[in-house]
N, C-alpha and C positions, 0 to 999 in steps of 0.2 A: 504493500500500500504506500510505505515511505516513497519506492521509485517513480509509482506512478504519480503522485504528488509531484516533487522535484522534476521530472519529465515536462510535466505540465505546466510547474511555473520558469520550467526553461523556455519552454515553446514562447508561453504566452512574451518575455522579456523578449527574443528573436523579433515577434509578430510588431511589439511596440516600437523596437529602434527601427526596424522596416518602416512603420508609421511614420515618424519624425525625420528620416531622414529624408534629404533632396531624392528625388527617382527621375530619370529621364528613363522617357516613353520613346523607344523608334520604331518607323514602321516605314514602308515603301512606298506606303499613299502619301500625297501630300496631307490628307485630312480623314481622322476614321470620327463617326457620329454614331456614337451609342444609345439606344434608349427601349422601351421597354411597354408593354401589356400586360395588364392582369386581370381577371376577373375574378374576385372573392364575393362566398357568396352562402346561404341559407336554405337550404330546403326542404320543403315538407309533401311528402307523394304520398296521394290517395289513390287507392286501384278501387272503384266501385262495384267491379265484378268479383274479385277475391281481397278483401283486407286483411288478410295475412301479409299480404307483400305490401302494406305502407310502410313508410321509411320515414324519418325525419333524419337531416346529418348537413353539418358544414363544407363546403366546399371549395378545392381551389378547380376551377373549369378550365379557368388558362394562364398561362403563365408563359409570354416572350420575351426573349432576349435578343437586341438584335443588333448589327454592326455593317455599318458603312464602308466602307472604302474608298474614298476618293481619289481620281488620279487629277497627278500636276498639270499633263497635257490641256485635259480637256474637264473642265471643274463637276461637268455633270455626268461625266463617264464615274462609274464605280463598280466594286461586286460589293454586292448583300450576302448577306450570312444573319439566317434566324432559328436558332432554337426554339422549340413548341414542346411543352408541358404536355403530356395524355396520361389519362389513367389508366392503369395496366388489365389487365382481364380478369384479375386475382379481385377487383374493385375494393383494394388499398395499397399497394402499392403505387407512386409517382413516376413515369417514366420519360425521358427527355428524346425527343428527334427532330430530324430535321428539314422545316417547314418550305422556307425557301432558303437554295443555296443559286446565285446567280451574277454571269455578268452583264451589267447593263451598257449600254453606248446608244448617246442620246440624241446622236443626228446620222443616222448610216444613211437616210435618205430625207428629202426634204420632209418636214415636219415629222420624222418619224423615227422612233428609237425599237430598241429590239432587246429583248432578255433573252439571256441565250440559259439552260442549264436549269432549274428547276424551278420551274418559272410560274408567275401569277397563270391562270386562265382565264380567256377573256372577260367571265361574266361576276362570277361572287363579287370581287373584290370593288367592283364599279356598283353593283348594288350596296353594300354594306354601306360604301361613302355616298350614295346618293338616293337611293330610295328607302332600303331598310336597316338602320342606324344602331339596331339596340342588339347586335350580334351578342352580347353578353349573358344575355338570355336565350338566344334562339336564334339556330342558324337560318338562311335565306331560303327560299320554298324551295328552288330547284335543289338544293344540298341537303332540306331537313328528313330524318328518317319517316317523319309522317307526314313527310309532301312527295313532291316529285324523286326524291333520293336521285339521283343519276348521273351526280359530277360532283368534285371535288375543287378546291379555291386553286391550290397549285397540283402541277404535275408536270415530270421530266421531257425535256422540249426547246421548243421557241417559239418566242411571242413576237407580234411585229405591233409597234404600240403607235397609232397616228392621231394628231390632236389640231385643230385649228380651231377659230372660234365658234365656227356652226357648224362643222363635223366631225367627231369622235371615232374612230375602231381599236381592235385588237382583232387580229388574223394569228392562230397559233396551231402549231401542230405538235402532235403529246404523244406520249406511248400509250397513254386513254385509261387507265385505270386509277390515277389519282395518287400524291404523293404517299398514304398511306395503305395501298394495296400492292399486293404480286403485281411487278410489271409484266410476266410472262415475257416467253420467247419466240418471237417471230409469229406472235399475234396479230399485227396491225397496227396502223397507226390511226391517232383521231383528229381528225378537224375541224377547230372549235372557230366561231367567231360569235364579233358583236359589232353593228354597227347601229350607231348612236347620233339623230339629229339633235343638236343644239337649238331652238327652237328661236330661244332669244339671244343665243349668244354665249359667253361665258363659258365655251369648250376648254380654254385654255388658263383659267380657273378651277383650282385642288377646289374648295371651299366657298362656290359663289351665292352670295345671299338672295340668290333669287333665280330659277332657273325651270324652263319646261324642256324637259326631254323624251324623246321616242327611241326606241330602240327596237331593234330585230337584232336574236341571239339564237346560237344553237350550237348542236354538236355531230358527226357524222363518225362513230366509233368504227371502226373494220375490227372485226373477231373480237370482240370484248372481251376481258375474261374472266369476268363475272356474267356473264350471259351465256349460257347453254341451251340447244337443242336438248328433243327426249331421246336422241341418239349421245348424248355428249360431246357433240360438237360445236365450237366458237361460231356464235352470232353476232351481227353487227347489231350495234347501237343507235339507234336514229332520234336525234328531238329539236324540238325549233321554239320560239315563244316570240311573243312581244308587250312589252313593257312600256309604259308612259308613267313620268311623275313631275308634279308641280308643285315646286318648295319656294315659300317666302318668311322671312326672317319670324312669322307668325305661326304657320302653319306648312303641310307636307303633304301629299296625297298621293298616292302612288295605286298602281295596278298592272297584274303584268295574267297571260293567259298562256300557257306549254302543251304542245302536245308529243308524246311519246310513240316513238315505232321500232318495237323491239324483234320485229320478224320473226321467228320462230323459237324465241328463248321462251324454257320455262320454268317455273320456280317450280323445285320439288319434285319434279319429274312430270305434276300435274295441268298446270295453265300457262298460257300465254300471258304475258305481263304487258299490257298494252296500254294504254290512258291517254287523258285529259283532263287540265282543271285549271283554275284561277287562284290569285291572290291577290287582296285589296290589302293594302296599311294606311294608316295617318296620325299624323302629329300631330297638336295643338298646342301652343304657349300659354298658360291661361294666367302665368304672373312671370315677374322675371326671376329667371334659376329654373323655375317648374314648367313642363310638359308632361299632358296626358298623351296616352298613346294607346293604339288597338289595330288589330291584324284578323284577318279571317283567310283560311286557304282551306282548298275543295278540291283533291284530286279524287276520279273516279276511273276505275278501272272499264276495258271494254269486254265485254264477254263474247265476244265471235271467237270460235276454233276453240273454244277450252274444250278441255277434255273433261274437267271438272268443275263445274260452279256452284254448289250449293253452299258448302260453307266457305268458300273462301272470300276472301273480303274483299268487296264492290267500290266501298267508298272511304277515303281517309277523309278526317275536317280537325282542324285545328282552329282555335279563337284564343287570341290570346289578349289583355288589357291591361294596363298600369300607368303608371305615374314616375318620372326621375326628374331630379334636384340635382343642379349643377354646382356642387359645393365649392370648385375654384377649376382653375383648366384644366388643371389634372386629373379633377377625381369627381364622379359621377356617383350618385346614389339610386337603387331603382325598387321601386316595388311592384310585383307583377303575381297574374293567376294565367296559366294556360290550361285547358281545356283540350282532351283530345276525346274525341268519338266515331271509331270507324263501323261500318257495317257490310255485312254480307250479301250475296246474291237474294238467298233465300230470307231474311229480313231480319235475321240476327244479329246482335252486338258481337263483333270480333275483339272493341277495345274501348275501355269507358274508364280513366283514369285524368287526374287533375295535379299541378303541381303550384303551390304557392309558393314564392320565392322573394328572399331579398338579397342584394348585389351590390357589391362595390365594385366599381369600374373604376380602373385607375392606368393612364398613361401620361409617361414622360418622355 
């Protein structure tokens, strides 16, 4: 016990003159910019079908770290580098991977830069920043597992990124399973895009206090491989959507509508997985620091060529509502209820569960 003691406060006196003393930082970039996400957070799960499986438990949901790189050349040339938090399968232990790893260069062509390496995908990350804002609680319909599920924010690739004031894209092509699944071999490649009118302007604007935009988005997977025939054979992936939202420094409104064509893949050996559905969001400021906010999303699956439908499940709906307080720039408070209720061909509850949640949203 004496060693381990004396060990300890050897460490700690090393760790302290480390402290105090002068440190020079070198590195190759002319400029590296670090900073961070987290979403800490409260929750309480009701299953109304079986309450044996409620839960109440604290949470960390996300947790990034992430690093710039700047080069001297060119100021907005860099590679990103982002650590991402997930919780492991064991549901306690924390495990760390990695979200986006990428280099950027920000004029390969007129108005247009390119991530090369594992890169954004066209659509999440343009939602999150301008239609649905509160990812801290809930991912965007096309990515949540009780909406559209069908793509993921990054995956290994290249993005070609073009911005002007009244027209926006992203053209990128991926190995199509998304940064955290089997990329598989000699599966296919996907091509995703998003192209975005600027309606008023403001394309060239991270943050503009006022803006109406259209979009048309989608994805064109070859051999998925999460997609299977009932022979066990790679299916391609197919889906498309279109989006509109109109945000002023007041309020938000947004809507966007996907449909899915998954050719001959089926879940389970039994149905085809095929759909449609929508999603409405909106914001409201109703003092300053505070926004209410509300969401409703309706995917419904299509029953032509099942081979079974009785009970499988016809419709997912999700509604979710709450209220966040802007406490300073960094840190967000929220308090929210989501609402899931899906059901079956035959008119059964497949899934009738609710989550109340409080969150602290925090980036630097």
């Amino acid at each position: 016990m004496k060693k381990i003691i004396l060990s300890t406060v050897a460490a700690l006196a090393v760790v302290s003159s480390v402290a105090s003393a002068d440190v020079t930082v070198k590195s190759g970039a002319a400029t590296l910019k670090f900073d961070g996400t987290h979403y800490f957070g409260l929750t309480k799960y009701s299953n109304n079908l079986d309450s044996s499986k409620d839960w109440t438990k604290f949470e960390t949901r996300r947790n990034y770290l992430q690093v710039k790189a700047y080069f001297s050349e060119n100021p907005k040339d860099y590679v990103r580098v982002t650590l991402d938090q997930y919780n492991a399968a064991d549901g306690g232990s924390i495990g760390m991977r990695v979200k986006y790893a990428y280099l950027y260069l920000a004029n390969i062509f007129p108005n247009t830069g390119v991530e090369m390496g594992q890169a954004h995908t066209p659509w999440i990350d343009y939602e999150e920043h301008n239609g649905w804002k509160y990812r801290s609680i809930s991912e965007t319909f096309i990515e949540q597992h009780n909406g559209v599920h069908a793509t993921a924010s990054s995956g290994r690739g290249i993005n070609f990124k073009t911005k002007t004031c009244n027209f926006s894209s992203e053209l990128g092509l991926f190995n199509g399973e998304g940064y955290h699944a089997d990329q598989g071999n000699n599966n296919g490649l996907a091509a995703e895009a998003r192209l975005t009118w600027h309606v008023l302007g403001t394309g060239l604007i991270h943050h503009a206090p006022k803006y109406l935009n259209l979009s048309l988005f989608g994805e064109d997977s070859q051999k998925h491989k999460d997609r299977k025939d009932a022979s066990g054979n790679y299916v391609d992936l197919k889906w498309a959507g279109v989006h509109g939202v109109y945000s002023t420094e007041q309020f938000l409104l947004a809507a966007q509508y996907v449909k899915v064509n998954n050719g001959n893949y089926f879940d389970s050996g039994k149905k085809y997985v095929e759909g449609k559905g929508y999603s409405v969001n909106g914001s409201f400021k109703f003092a300053p620091k505070w926004d209410v906010f509300a969401r409703y999303d309706d995917f419904k699956f299509d029953a032509d060529g099942r081979a079974s439908t009785s009970g499988d499940t016809e419709e997912r709906k999700t509604t979710i509502g709450g209220v966040s307080y802007k406490y300073n720039k960094n840190v967000k408070f929220l308090a929210n209820i989501i609402n899931n209720k899906n059901t079956a061909f035959n008119g059964s509850t497949t899934k009738d569960d609710q989550k109340a949640m409080l969150t602290a949203e925090v980036n630097w």
